[in-house]
PDB file of N, CA, C and O in Angstrom:
ATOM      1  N   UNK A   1      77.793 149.615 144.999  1.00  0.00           N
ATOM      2  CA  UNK A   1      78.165 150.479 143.900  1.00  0.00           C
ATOM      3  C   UNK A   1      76.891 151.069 143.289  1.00  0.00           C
ATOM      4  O   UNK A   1      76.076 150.193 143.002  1.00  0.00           O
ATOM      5  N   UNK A   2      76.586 152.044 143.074  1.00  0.00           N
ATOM      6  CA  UNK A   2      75.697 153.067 142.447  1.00  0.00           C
ATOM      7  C   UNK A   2      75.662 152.905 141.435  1.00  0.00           C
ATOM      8  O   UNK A   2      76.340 152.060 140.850  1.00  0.00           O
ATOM      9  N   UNK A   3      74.747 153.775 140.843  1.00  0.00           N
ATOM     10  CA  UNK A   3      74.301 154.127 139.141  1.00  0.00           C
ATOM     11  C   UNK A   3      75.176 155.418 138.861  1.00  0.00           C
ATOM     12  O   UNK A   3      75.380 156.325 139.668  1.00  0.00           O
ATOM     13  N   UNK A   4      75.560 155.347 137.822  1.00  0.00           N
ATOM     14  CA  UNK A   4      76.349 156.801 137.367  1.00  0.00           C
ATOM     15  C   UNK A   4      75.468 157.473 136.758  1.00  0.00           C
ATOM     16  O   UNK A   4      74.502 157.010 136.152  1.00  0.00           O
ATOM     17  N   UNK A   5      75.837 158.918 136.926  1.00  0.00           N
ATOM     18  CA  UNK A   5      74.876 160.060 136.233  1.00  0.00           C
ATOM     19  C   UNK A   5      74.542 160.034 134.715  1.00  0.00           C
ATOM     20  O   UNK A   5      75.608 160.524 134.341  1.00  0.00           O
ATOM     21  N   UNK A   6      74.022 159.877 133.848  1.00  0.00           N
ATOM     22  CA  UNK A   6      73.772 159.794 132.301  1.00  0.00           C
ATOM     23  C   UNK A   6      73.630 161.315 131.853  1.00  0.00           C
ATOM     24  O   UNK A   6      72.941 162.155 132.432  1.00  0.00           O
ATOM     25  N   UNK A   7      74.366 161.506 130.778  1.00  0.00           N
ATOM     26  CA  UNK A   7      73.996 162.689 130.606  1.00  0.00           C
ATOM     27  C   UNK A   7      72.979 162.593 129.357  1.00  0.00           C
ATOM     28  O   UNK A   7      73.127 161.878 128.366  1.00  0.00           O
ATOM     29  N   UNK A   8      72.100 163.320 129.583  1.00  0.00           N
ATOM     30  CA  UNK A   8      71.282 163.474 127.948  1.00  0.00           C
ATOM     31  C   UNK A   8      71.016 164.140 127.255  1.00  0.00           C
ATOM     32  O   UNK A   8      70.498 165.238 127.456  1.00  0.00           O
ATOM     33  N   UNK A   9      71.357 163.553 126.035  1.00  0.00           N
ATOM     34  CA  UNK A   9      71.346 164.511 124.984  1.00  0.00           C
ATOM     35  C   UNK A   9      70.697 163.985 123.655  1.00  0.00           C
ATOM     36  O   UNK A   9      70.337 162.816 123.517  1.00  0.00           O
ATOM     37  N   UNK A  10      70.566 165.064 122.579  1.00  0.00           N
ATOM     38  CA  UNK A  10      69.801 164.808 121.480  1.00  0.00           C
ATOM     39  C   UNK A  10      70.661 163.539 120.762  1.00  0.00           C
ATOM     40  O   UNK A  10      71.877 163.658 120.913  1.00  0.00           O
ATOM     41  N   UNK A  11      70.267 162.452 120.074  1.00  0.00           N
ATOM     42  CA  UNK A  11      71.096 161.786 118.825  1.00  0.00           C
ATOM     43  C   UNK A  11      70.446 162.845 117.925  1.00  0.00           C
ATOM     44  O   UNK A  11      69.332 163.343 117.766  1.00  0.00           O
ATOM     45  N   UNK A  12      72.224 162.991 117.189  1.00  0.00           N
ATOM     46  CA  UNK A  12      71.443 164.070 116.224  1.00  0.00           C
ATOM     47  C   UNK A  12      71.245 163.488 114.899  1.00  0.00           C
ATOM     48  O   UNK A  12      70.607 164.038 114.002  1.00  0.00           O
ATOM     49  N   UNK A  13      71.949 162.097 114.795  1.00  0.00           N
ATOM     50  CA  UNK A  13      72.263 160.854 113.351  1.00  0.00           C
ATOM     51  C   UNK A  13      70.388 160.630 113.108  1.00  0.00           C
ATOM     52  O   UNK A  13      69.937 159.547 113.481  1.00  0.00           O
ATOM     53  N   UNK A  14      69.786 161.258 112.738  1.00  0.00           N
ATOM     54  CA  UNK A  14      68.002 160.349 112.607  1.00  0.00           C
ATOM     55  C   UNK A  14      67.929 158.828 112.533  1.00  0.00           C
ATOM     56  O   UNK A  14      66.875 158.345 112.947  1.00  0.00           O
ATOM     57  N   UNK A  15      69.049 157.812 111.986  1.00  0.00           N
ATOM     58  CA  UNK A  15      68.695 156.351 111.519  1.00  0.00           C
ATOM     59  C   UNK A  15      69.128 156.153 112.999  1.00  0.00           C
ATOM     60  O   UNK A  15      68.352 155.374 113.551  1.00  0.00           O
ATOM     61  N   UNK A  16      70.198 156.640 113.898  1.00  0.00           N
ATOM     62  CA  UNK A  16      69.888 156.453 115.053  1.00  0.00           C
ATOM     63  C   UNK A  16      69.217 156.814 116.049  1.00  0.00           C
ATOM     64  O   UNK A  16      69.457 156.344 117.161  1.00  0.00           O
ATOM     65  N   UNK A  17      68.468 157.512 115.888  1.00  0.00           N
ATOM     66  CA  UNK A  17      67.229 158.321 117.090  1.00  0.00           C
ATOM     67  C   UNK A  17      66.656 157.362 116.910  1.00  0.00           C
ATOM     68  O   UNK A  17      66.419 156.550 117.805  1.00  0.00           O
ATOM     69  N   UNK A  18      66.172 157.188 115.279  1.00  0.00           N
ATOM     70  CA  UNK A  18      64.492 156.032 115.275  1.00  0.00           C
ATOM     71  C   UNK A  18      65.270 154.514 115.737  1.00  0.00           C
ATOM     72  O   UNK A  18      64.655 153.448 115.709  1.00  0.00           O
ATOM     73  N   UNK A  19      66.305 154.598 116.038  1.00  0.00           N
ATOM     74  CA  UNK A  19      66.731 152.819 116.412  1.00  0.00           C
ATOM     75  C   UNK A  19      66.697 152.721 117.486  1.00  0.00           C
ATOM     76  O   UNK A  19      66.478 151.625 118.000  1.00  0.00           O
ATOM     77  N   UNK A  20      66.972 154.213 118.462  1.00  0.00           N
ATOM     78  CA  UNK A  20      67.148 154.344 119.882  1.00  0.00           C
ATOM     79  C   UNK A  20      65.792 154.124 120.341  1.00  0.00           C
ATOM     80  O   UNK A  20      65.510 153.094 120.954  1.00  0.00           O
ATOM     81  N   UNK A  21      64.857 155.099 120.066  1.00  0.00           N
ATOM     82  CA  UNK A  21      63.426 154.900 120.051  1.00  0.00           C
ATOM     83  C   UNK A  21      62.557 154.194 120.010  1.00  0.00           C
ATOM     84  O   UNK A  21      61.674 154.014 120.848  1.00  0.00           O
ATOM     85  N   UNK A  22      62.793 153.493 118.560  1.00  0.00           N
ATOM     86  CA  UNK A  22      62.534 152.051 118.653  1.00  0.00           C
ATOM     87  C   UNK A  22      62.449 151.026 119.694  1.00  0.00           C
ATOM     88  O   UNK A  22      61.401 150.486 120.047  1.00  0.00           O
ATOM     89  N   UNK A  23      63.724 150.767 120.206  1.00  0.00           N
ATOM     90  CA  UNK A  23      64.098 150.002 121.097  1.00  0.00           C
ATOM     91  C   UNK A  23      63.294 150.384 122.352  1.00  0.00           C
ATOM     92  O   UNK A  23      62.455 149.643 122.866  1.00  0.00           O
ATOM     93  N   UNK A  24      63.651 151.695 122.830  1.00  0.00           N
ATOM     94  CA  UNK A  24      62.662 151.900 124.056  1.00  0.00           C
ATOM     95  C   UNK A  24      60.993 151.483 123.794  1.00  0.00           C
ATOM     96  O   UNK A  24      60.386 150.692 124.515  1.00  0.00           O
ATOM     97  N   UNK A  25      60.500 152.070 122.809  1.00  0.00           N
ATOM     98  CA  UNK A  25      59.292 151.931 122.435  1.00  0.00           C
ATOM     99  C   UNK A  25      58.391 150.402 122.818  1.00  0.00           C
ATOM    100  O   UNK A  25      57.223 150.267 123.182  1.00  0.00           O
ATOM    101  N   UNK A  26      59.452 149.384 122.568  1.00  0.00           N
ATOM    102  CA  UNK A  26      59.317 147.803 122.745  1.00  0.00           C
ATOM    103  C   UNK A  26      59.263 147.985 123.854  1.00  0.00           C
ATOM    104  O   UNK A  26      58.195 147.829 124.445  1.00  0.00           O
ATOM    105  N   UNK A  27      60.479 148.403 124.548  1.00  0.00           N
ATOM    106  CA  UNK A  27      60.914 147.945 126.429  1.00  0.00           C
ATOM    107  C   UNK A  27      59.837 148.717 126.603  1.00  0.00           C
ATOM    108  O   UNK A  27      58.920 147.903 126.493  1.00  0.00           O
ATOM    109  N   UNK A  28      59.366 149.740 126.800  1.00  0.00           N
ATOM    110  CA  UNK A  28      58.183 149.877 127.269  1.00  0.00           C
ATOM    111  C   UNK A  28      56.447 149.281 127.190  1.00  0.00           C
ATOM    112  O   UNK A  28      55.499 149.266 127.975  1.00  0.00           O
ATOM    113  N   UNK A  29      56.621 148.961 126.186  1.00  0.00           N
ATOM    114  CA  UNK A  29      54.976 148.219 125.756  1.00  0.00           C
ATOM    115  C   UNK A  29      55.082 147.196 126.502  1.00  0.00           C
ATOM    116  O   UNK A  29      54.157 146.788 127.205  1.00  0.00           O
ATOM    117  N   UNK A  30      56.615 146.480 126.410  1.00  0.00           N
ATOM    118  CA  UNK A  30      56.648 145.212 127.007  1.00  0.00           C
ATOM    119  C   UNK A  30      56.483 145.323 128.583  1.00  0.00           C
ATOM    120  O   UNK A  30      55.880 144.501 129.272  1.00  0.00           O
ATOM    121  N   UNK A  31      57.098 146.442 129.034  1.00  0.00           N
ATOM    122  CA  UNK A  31      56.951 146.727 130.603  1.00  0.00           C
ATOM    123  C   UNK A  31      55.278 146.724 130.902  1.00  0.00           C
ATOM    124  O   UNK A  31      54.703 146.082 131.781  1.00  0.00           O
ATOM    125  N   UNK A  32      54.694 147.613 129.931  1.00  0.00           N
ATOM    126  CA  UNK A  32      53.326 147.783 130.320  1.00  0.00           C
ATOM    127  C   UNK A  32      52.249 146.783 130.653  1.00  0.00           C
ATOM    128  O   UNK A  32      51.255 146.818 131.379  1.00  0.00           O
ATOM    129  N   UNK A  33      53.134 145.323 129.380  1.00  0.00           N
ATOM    130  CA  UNK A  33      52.157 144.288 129.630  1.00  0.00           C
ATOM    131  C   UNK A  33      52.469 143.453 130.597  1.00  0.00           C
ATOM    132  O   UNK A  33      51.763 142.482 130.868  1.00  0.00           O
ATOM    133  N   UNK A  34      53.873 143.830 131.394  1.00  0.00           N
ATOM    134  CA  UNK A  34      53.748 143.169 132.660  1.00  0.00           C
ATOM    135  C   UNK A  34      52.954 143.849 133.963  1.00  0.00           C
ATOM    136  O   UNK A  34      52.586 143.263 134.981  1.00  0.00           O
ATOM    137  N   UNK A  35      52.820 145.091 133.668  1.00  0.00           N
ATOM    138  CA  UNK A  35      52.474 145.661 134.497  1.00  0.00           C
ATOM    139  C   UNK A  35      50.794 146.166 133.999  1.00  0.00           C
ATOM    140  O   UNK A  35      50.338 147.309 133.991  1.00  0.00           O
ATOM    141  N   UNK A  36      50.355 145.328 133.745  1.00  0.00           N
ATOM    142  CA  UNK A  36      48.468 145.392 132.977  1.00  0.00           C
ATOM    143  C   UNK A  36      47.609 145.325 133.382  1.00  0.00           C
ATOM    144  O   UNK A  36      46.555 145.245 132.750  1.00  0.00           O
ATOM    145  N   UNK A  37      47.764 145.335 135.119  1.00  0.00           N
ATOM    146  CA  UNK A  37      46.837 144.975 136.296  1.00  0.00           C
ATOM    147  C   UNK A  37      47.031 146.204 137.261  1.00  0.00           C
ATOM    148  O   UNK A  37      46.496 146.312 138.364  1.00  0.00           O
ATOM    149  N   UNK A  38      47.943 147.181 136.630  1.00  0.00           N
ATOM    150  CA  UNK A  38      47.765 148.951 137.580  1.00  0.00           C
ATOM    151  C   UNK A  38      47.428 149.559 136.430  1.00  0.00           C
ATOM    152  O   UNK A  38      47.301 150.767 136.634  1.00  0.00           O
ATOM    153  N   UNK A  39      47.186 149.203 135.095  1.00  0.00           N
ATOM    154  CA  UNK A  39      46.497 150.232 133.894  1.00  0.00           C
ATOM    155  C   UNK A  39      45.965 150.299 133.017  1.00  0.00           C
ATOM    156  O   UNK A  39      45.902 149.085 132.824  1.00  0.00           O
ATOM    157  N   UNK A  40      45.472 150.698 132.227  1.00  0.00           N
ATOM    158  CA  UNK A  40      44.333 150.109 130.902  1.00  0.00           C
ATOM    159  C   UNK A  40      45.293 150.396 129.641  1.00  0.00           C
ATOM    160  O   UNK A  40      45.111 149.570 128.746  1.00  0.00           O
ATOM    161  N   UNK A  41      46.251 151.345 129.359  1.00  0.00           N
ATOM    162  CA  UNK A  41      46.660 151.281 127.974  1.00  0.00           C
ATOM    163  C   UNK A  41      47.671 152.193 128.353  1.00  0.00           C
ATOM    164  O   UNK A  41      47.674 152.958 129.318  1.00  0.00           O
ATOM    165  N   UNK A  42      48.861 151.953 127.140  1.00  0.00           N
ATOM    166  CA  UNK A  42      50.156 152.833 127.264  1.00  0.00           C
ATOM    167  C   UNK A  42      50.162 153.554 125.542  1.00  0.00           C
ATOM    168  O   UNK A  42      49.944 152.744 124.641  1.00  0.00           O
ATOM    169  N   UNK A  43      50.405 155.010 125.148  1.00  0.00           N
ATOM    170  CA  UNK A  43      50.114 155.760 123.900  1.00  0.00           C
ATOM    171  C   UNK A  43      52.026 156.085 123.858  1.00  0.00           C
ATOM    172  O   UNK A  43      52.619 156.513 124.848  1.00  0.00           O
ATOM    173  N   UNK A  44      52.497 155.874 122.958  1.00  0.00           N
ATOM    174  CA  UNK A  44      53.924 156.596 122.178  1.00  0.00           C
ATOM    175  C   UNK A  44      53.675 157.067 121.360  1.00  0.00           C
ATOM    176  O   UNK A  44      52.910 156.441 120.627  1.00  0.00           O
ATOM    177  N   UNK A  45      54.118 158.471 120.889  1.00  0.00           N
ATOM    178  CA  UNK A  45      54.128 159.143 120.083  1.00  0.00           C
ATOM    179  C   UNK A  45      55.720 159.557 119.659  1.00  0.00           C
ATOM    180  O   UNK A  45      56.574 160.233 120.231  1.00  0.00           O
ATOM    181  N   UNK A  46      55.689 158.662 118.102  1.00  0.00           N
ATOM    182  CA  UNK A  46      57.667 159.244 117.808  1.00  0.00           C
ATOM    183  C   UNK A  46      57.379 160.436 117.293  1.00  0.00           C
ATOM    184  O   UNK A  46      56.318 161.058 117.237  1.00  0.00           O
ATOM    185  N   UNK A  47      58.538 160.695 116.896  1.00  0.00           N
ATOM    186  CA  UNK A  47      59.346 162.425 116.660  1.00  0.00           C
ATOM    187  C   UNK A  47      58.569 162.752 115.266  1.00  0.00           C
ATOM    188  O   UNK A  47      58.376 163.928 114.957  1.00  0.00           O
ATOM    189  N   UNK A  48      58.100 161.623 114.380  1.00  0.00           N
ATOM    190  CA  UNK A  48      57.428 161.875 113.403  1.00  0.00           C
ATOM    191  C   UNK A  48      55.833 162.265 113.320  1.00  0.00           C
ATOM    192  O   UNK A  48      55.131 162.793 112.456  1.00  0.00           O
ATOM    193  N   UNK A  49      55.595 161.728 114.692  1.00  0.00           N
ATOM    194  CA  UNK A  49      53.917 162.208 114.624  1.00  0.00           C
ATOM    195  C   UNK A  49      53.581 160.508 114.832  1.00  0.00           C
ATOM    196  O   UNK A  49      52.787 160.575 115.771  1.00  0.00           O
ATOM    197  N   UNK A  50      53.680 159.432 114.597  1.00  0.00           N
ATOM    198  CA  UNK A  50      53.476 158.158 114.362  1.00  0.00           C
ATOM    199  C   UNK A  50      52.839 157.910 115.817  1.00  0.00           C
ATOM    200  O   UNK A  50      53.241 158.581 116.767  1.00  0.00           O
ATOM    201  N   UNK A  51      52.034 157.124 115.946  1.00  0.00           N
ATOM    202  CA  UNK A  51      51.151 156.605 117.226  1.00  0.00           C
ATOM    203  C   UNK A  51      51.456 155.455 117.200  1.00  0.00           C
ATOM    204  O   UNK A  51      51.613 154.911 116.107  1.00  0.00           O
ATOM    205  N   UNK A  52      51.657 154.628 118.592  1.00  0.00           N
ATOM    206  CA  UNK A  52      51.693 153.610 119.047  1.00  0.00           C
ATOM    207  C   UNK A  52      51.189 153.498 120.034  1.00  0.00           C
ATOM    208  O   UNK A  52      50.978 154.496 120.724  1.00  0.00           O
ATOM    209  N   UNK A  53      50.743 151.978 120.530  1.00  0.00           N
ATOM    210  CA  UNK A  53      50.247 151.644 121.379  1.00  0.00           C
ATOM    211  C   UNK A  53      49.737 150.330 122.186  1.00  0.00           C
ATOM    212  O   UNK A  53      49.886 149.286 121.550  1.00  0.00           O
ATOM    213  N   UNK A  54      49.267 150.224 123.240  1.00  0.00           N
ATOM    214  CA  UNK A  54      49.315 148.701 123.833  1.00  0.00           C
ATOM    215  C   UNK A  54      48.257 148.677 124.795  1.00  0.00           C
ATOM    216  O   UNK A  54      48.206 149.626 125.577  1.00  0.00           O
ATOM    217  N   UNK A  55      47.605 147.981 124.862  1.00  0.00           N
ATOM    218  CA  UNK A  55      46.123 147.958 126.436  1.00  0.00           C
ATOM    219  C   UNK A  55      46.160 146.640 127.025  1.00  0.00           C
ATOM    220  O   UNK A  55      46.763 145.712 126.487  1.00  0.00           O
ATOM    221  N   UNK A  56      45.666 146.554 127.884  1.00  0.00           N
ATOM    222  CA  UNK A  56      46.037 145.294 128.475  1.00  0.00           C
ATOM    223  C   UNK A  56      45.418 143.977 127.889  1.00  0.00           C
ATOM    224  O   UNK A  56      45.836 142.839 128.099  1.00  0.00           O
ATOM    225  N   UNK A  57      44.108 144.421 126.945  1.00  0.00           N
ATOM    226  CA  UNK A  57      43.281 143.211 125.703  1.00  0.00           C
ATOM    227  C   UNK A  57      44.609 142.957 124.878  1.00  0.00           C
ATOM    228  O   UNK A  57      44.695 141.747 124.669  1.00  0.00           O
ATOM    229  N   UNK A  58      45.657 143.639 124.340  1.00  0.00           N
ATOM    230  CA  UNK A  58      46.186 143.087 123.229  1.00  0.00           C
ATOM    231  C   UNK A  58      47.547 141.637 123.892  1.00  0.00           C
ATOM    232  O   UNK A  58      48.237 141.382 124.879  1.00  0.00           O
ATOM    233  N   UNK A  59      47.252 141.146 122.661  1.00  0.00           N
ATOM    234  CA  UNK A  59      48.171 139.890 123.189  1.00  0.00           C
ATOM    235  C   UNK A  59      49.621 139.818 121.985  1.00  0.00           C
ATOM    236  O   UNK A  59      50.496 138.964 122.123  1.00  0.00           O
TER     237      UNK A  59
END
């Protein structure tokens, strides 16, 4: 059985974009620090301008 097609689109609710976002924001840093031995650092930038970030020093 396959993956079904996702369609995507804007959340247009803001308390849910930044929750959606949020959430990815983690799953990704967290992906990065498993994966910290193909890269030196991962940069997010939300919809507000806000910087985030993760390198393979941080614990």
């Amino acid at each position: 059985m396959g993956r079904r097609k996702v369609e995507i689109k804007r959340i247009e609710k803001k308390s849910s974009r930044q929750v959606t976002f949020s959430k990815r924001r983690n799953g990704l840093i967290e992906e990065a620090r498993h994966l910290s031995i193909l890269f030196v650092a991962v940069l997010v930038v939300s919809a507000s301008g806000k910087l985030y970030g993760s390198s393979s020093g941080d614990k």
